[in-house]
HTML snippet that shows the backbone in 3Dmol.js (N, CA, C, O; Angstrom):
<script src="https://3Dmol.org/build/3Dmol-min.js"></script>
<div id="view" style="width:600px;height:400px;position:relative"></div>
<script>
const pdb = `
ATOM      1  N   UNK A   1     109.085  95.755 143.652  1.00  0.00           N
ATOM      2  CA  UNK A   1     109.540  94.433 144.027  1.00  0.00           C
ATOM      3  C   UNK A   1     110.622  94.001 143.043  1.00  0.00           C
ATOM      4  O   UNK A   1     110.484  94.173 141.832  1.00  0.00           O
ATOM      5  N   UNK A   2     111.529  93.526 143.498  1.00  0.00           N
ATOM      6  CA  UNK A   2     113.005  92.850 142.579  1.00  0.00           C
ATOM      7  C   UNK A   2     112.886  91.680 142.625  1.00  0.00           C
ATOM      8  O   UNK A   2     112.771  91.066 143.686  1.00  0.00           O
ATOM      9  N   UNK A   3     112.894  91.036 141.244  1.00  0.00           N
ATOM     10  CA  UNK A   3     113.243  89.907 141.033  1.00  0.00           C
ATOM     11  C   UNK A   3     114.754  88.785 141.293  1.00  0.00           C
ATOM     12  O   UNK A   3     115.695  88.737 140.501  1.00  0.00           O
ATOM     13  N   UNK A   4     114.655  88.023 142.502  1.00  0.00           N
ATOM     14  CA  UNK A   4     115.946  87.903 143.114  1.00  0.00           C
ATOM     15  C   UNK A   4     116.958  87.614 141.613  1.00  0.00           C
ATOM     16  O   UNK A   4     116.524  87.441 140.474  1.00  0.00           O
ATOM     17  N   UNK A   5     117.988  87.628 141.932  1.00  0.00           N
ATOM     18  CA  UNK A   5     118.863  87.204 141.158  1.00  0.00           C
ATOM     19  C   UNK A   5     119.163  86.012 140.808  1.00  0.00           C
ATOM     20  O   UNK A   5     119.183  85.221 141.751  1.00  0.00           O
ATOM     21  N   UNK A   6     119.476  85.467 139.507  1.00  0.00           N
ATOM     22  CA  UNK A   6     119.603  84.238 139.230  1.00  0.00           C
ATOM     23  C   UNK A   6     121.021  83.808 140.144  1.00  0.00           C
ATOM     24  O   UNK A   6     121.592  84.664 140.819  1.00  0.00           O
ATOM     25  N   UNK A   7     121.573  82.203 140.073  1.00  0.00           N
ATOM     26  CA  UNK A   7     122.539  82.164 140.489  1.00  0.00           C
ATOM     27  C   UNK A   7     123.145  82.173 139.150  1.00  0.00           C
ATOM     28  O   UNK A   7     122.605  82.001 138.057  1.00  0.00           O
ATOM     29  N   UNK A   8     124.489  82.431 139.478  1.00  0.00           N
ATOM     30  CA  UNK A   8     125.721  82.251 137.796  1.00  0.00           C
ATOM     31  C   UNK A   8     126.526  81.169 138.176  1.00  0.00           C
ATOM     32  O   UNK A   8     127.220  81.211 139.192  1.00  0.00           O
ATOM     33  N   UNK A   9     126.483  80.279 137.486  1.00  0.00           N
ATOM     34  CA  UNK A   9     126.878  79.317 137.573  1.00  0.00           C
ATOM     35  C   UNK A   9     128.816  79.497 136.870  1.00  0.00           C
ATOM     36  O   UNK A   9     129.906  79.072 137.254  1.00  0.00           O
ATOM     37  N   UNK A  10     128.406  80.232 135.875  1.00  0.00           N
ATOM     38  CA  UNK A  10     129.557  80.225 134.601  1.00  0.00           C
ATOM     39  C   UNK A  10     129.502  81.855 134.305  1.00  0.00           C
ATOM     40  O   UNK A  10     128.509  82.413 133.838  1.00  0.00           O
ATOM     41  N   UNK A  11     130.776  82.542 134.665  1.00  0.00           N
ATOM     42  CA  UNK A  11     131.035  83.650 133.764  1.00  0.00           C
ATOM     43  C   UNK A  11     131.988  84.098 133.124  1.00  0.00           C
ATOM     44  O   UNK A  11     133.031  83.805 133.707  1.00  0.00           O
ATOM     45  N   UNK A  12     132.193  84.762 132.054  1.00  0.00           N
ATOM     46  CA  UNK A  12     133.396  84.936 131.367  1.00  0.00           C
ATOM     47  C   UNK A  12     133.186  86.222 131.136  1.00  0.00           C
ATOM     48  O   UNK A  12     132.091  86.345 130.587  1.00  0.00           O
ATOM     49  N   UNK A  13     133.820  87.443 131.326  1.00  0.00           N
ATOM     50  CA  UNK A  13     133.148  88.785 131.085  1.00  0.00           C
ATOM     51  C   UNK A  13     132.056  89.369 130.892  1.00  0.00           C
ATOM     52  O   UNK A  13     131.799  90.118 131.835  1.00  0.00           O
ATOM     53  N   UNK A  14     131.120  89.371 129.923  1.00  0.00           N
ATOM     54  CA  UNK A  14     129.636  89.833 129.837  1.00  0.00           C
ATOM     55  C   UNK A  14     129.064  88.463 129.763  1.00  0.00           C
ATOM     56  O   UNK A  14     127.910  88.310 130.162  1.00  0.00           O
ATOM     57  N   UNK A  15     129.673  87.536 129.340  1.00  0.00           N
ATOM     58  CA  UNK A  15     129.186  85.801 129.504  1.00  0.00           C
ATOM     59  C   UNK A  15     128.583  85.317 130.474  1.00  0.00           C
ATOM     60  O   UNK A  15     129.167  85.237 131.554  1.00  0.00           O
ATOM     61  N   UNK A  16     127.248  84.868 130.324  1.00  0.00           N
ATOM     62  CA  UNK A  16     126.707  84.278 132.055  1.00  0.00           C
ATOM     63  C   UNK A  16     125.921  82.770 131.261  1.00  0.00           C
ATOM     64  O   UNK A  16     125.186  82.644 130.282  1.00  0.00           O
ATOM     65  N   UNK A  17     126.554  81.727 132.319  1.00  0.00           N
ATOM     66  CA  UNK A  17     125.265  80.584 132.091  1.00  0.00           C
ATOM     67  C   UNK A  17     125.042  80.689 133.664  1.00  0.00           C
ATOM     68  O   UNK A  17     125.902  80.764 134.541  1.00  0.00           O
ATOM     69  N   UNK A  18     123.499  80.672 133.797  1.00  0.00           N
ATOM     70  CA  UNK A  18     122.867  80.537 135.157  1.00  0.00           C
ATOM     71  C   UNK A  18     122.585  78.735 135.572  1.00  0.00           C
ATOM     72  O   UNK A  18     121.964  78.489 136.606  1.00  0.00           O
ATOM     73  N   UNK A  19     123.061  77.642 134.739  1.00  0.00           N
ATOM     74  CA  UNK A  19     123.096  76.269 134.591  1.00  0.00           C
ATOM     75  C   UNK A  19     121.296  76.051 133.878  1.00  0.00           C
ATOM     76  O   UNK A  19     120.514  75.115 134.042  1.00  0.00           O
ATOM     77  N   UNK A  20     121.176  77.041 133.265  1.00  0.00           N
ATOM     78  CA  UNK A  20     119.786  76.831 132.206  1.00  0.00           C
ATOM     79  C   UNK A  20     119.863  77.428 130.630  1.00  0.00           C
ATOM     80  O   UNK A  20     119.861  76.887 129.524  1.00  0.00           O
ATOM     81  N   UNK A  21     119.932  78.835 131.101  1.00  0.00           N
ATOM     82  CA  UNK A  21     120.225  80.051 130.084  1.00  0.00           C
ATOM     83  C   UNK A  21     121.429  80.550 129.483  1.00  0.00           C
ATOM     84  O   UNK A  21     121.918  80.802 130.585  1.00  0.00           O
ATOM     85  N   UNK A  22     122.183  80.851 128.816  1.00  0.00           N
ATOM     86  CA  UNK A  22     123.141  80.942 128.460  1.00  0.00           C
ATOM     87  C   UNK A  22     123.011  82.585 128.275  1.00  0.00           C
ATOM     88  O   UNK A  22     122.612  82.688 127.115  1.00  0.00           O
ATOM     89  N   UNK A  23     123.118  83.695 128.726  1.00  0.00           N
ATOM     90  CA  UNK A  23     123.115  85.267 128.458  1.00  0.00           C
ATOM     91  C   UNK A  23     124.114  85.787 127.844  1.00  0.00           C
ATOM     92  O   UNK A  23     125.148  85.701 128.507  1.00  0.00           O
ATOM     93  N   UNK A  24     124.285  86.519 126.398  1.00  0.00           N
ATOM     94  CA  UNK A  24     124.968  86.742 125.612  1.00  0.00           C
ATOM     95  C   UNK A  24     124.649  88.448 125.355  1.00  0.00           C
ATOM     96  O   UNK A  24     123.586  88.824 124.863  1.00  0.00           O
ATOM     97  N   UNK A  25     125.352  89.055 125.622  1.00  0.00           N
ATOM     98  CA  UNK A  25     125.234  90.629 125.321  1.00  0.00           C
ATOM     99  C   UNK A  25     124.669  90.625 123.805  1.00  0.00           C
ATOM    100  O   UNK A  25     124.995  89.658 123.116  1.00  0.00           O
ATOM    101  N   UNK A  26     124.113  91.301 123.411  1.00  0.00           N
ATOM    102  CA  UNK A  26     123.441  91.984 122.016  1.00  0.00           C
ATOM    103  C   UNK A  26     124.876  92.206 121.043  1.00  0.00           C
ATOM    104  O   UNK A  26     125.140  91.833 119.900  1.00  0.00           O
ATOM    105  N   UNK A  27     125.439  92.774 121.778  1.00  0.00           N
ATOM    106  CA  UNK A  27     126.532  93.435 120.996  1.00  0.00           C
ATOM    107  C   UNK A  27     127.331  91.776 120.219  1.00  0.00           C
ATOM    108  O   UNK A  27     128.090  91.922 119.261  1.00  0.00           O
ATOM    109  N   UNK A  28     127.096  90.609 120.658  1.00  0.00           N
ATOM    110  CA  UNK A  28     128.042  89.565 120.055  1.00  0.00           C
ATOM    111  C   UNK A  28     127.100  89.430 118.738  1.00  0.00           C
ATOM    112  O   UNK A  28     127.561  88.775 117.803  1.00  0.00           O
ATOM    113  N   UNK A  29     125.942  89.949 118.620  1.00  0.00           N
ATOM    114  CA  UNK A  29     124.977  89.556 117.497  1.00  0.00           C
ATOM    115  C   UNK A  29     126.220  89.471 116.338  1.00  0.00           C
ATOM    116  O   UNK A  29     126.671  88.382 115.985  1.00  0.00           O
ATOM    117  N   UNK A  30     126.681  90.672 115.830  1.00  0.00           N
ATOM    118  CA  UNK A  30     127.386  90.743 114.531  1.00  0.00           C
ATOM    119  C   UNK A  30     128.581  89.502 114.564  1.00  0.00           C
ATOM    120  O   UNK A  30     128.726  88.674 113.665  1.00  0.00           O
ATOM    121  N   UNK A  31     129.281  89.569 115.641  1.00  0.00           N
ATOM    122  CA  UNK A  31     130.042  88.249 115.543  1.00  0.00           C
ATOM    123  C   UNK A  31     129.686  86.976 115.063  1.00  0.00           C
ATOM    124  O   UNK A  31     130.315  86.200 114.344  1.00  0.00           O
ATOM    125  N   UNK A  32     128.226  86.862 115.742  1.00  0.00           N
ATOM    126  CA  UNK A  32     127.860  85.885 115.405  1.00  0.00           C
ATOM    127  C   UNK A  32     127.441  85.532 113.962  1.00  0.00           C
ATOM    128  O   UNK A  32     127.541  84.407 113.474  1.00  0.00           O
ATOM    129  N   UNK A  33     126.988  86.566 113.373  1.00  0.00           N
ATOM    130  CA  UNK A  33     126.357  86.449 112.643  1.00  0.00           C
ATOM    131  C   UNK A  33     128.102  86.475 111.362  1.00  0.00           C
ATOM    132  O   UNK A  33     127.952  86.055 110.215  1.00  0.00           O
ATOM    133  N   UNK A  34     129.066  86.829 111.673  1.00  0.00           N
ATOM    134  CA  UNK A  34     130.106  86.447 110.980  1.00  0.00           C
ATOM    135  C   UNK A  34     130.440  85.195 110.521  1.00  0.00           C
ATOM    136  O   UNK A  34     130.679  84.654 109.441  1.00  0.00           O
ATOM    137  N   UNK A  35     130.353  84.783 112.188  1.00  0.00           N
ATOM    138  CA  UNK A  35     131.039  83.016 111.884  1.00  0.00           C
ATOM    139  C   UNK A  35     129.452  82.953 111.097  1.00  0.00           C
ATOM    140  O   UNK A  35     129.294  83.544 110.028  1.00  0.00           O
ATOM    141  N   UNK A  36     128.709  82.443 111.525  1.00  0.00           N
ATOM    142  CA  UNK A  36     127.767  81.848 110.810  1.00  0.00           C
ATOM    143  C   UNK A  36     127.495  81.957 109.039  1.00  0.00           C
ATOM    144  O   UNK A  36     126.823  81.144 108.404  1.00  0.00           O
ATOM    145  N   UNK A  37     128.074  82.957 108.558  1.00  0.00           N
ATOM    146  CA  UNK A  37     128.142  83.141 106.743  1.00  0.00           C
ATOM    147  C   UNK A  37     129.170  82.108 106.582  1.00  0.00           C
ATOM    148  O   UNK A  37     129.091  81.444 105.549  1.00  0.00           O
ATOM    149  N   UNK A  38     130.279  81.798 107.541  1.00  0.00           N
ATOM    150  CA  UNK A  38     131.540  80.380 106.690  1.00  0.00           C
ATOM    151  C   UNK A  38     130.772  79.349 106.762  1.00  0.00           C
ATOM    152  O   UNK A  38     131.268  78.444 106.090  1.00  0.00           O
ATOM    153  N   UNK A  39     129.668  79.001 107.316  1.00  0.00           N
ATOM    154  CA  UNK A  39     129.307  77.784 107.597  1.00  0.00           C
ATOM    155  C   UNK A  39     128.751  77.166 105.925  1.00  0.00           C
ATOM    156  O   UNK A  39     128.268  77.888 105.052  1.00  0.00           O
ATOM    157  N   UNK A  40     128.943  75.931 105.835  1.00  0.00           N
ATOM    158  CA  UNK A  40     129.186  75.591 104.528  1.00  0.00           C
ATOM    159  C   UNK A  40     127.777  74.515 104.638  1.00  0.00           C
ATOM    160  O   UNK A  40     127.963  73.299 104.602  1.00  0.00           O
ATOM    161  N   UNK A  41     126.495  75.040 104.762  1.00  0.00           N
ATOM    162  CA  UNK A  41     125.065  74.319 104.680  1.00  0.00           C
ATOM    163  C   UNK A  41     125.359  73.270 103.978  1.00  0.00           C
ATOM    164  O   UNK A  41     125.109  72.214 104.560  1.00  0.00           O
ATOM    165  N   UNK A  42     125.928  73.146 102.630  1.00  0.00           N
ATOM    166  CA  UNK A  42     125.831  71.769 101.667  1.00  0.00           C
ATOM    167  C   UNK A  42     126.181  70.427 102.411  1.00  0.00           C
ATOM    168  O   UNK A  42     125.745  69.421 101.851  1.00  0.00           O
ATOM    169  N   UNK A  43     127.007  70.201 103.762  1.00  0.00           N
ATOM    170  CA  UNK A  43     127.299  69.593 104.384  1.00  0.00           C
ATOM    171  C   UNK A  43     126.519  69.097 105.762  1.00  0.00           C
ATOM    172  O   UNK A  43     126.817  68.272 106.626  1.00  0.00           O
ATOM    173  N   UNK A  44     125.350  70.003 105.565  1.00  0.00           N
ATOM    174  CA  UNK A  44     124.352  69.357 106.689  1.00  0.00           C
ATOM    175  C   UNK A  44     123.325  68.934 106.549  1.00  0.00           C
ATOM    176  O   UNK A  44     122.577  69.452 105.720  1.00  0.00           O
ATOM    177  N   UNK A  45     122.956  67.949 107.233  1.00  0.00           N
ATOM    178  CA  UNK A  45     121.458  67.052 107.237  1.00  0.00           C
ATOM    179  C   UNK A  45     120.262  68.540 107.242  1.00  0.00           C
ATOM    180  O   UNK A  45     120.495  69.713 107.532  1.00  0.00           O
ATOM    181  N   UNK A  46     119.187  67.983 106.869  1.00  0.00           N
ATOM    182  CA  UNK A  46     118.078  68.961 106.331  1.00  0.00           C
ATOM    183  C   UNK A  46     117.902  69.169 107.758  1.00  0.00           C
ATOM    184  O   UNK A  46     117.921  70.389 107.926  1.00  0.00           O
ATOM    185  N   UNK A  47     117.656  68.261 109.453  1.00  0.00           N
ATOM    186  CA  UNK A  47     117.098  68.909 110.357  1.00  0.00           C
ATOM    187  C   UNK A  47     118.376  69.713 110.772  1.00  0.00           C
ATOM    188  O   UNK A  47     117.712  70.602 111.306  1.00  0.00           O
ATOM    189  N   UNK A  48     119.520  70.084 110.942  1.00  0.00           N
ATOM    190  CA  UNK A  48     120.493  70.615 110.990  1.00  0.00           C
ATOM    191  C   UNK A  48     120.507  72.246 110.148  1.00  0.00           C
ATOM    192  O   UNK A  48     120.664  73.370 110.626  1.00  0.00           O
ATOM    193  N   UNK A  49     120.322  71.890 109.026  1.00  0.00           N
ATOM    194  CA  UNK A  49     120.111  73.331 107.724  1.00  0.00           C
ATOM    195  C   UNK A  49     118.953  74.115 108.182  1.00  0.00           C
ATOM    196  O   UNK A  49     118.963  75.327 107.967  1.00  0.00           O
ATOM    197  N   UNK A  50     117.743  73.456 108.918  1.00  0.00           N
ATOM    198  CA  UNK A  50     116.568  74.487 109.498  1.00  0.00           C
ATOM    199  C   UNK A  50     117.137  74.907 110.390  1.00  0.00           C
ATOM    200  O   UNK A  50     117.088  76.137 110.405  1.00  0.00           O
ATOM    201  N   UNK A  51     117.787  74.402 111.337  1.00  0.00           N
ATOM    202  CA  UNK A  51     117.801  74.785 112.805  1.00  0.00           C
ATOM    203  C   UNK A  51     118.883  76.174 112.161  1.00  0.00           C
ATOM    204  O   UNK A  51     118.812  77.380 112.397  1.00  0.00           O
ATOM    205  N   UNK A  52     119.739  75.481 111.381  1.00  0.00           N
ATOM    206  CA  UNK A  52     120.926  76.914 111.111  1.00  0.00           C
ATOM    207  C   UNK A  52     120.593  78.347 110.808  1.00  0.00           C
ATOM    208  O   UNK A  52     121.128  79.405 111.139  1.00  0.00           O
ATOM    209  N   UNK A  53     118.866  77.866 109.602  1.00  0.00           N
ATOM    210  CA  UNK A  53     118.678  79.096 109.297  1.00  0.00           C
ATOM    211  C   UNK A  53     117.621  79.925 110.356  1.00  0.00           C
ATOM    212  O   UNK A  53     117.399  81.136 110.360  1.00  0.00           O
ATOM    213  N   UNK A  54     117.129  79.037 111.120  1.00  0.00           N
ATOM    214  CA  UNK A  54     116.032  79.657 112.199  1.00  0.00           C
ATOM    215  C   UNK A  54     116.755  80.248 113.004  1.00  0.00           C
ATOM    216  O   UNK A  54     116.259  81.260 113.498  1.00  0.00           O
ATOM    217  N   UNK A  55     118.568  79.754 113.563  1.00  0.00           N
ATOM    218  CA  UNK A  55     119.529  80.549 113.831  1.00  0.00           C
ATOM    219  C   UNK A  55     119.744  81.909 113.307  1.00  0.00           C
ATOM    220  O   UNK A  55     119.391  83.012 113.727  1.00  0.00           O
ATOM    221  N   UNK A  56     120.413  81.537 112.284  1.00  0.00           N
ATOM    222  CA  UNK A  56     120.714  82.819 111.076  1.00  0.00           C
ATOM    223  C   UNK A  56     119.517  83.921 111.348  1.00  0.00           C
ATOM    224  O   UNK A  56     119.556  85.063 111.805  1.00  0.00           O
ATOM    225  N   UNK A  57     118.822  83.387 111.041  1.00  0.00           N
ATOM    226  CA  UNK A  57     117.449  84.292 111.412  1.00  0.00           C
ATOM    227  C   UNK A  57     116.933  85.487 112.373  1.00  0.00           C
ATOM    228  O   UNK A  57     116.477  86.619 112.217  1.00  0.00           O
ATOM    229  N   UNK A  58     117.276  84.557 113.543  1.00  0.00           N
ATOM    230  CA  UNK A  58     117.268  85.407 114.771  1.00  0.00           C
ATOM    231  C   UNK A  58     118.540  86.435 114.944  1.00  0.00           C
ATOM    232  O   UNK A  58     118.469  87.663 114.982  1.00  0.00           O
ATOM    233  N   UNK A  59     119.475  85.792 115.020  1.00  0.00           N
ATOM    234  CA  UNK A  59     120.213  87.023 115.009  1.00  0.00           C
ATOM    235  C   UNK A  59     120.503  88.199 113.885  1.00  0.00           C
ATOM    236  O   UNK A  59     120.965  89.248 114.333  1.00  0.00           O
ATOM    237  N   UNK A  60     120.269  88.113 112.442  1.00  0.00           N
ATOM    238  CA  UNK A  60     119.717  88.722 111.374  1.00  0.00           C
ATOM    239  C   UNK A  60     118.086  89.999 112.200  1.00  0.00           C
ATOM    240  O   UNK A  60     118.075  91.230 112.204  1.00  0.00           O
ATOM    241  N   UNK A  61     117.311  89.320 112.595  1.00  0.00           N
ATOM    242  CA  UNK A  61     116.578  90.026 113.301  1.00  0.00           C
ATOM    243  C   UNK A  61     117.093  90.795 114.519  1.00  0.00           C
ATOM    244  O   UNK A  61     116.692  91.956 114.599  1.00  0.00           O
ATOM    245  N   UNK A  62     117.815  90.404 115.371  1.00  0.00           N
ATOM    246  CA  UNK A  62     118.300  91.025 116.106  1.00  0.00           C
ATOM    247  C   UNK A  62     119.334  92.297 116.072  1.00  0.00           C
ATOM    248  O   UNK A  62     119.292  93.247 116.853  1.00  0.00           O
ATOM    249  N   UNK A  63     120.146  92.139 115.147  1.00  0.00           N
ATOM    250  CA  UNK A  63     121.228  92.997 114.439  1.00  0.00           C
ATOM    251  C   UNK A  63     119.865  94.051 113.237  1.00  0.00           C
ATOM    252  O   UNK A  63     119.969  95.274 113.325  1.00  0.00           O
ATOM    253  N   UNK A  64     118.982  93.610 112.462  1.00  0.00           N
ATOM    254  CA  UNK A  64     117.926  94.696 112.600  1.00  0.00           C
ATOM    255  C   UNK A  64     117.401  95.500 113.300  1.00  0.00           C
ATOM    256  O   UNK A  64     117.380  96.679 112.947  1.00  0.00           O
ATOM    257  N   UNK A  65     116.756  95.041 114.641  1.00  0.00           N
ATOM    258  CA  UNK A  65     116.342  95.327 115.684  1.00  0.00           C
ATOM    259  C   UNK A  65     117.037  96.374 116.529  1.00  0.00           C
ATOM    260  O   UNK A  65     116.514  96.871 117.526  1.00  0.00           O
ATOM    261  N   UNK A  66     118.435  96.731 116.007  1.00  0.00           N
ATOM    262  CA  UNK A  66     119.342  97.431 117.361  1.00  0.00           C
ATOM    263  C   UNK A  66     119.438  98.577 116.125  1.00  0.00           C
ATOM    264  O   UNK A  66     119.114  99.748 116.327  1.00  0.00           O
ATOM    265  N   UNK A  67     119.874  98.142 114.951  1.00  0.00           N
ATOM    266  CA  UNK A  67     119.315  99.147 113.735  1.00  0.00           C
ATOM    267  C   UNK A  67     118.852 100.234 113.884  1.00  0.00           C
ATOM    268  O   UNK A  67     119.210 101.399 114.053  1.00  0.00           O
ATOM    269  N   UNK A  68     117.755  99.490 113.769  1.00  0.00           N
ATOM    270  CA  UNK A  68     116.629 100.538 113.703  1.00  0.00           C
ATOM    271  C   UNK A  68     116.338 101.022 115.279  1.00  0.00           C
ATOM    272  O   UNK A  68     115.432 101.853 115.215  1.00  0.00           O
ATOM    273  N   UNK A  69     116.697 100.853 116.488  1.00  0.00           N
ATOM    274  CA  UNK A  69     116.915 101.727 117.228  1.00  0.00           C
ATOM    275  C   UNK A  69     117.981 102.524 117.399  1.00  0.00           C
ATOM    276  O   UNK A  69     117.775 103.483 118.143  1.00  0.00           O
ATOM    277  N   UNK A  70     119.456 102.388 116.770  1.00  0.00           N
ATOM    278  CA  UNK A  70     120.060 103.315 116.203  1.00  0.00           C
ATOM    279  C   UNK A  70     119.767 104.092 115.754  1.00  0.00           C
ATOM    280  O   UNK A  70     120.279 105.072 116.295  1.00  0.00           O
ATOM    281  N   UNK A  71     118.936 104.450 114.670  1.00  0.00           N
ATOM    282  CA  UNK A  71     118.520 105.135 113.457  1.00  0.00           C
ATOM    283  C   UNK A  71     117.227 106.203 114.063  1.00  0.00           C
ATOM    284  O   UNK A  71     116.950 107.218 113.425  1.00  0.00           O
ATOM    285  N   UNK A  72     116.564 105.886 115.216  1.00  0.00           N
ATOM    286  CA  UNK A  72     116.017 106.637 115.731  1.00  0.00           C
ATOM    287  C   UNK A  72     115.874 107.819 116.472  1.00  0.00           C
ATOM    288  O   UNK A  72     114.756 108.201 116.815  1.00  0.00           O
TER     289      UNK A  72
END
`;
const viewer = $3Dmol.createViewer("view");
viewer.addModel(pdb, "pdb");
viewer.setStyle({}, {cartoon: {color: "spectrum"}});
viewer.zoomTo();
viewer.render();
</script>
């Protein structure tokens, strides 16, 4: 059984918002995780600085995650 397809509301090459989800290929992990080292924390409110690093985080895990299935 197939799960119908979402609708795409928004696409830009591997870019999809379905008007909920925003789908981002794996592969932007390292990008992301670029911009995110300029970001200058001393300038943000404390609920702002969690959310950044629970950010940071995930994709840090994620860019692990492809790692170590590389490496396998």
């Amino acid at each position: 059984m197939k799960k119908p397809q979402d609708k795409v509301v928004l696409q830009s090459d591997d870019l999809i918002y379905d008007g909920k989800n925003i789908v981002i290929p794996s592969y932007y992990a390292g990008v992301f995780y670029d911009y995110l080292t300029y970001v200058d924390q001393n300038k943000m409110n404390d609920a702002d600085k969690q959310d950044y690093f629970e950010f940071l985080k995930f994709i840090e895990d994620i860019l692990d995650y492809k790692q170590s299935k590389y490496n396998k």
